[in-house]
C-alpha distance (Angstrom), angle and dihedral (degrees) to the residues before:
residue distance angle dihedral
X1 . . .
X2 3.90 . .
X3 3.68 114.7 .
X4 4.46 102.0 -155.3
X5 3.61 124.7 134.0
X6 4.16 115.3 -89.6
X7 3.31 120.1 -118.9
X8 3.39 132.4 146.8
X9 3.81 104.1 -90.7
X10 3.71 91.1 50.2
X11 4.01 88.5 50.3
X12 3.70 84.1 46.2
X13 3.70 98.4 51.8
X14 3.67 88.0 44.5
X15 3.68 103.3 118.7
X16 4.21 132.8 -178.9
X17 4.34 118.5 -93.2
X18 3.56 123.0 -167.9
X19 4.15 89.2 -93.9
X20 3.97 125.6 34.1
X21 3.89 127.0 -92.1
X22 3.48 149.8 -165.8
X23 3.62 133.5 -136.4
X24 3.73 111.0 -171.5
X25 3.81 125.1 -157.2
X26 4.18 115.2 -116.5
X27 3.77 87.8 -160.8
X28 4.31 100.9 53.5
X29 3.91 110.3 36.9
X30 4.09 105.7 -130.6
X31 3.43 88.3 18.1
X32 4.24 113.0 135.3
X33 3.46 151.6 157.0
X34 4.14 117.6 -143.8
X35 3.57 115.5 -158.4
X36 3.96 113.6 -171.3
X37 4.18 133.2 -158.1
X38 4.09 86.4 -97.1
X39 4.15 89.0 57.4
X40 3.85 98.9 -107.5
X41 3.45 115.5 151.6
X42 3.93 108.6 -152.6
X43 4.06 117.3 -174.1
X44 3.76 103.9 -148.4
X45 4.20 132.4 -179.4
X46 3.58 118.1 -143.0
X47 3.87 121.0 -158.5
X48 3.53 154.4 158.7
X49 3.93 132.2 -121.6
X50 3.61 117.9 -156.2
X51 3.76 111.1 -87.3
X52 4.14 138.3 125.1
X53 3.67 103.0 -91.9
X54 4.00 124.1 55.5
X55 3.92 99.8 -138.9
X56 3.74 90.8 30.0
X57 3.84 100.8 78.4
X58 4.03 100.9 34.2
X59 3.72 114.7 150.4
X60 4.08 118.6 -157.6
X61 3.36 109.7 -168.8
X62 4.12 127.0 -175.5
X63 3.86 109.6 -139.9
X64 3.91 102.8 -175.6
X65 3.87 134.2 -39.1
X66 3.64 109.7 -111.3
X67 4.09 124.6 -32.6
X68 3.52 139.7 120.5
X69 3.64 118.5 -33.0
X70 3.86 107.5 -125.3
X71 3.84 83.8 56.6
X72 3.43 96.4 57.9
X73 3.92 90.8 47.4
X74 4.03 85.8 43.6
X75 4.18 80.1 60.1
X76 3.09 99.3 56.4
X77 3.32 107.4 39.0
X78 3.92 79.8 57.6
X79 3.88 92.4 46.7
X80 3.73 110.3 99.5
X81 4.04 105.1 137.1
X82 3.57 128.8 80.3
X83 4.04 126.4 -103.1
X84 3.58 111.2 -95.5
X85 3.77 90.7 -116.4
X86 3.66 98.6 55.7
């Protein structure tokens, strides 16, 4: 799990390993890019809800497969309610 700042050549130069990885943004807290065996590139926001426990109450949430970067930032700047499985 890399921790750089996302822009759009990194996201661009992001290719596909034989396992998946992570490449969280320095600049937005939670803020990552998944890229999977089959080459998909999934931006994703991680947060917590309040709740007791640190671990107990994280939220994943998938904002878009790939697209242009500004929309994904528009997204989740947006984003303010929990996934529906959390």
């Amino acid at each position: 799990m890399a921790k750089i700042k996302l822009t759009k050549s990194v996201v661009d130069a992001a290719t596909f390993r034989a396992k998946e990885y992570e490449l969280r943004d320095i600049a937005v807290p939670g803020f990552l890019l998944k890229v999977t065996p089959a080459g998909r590139k999934i931006f994703m926001l991680q947060y917590r809800t309040k709740g007791p426990k640190r671990g107990e109450n994280s939220c994943p949430r998938r904002l878009q497969r790939e697209g242009p970067l500004h929309e994904v930032h528009r997204r989740l700047l947006e984003t303010k309610e929990p996934a529906a499985n959390c």
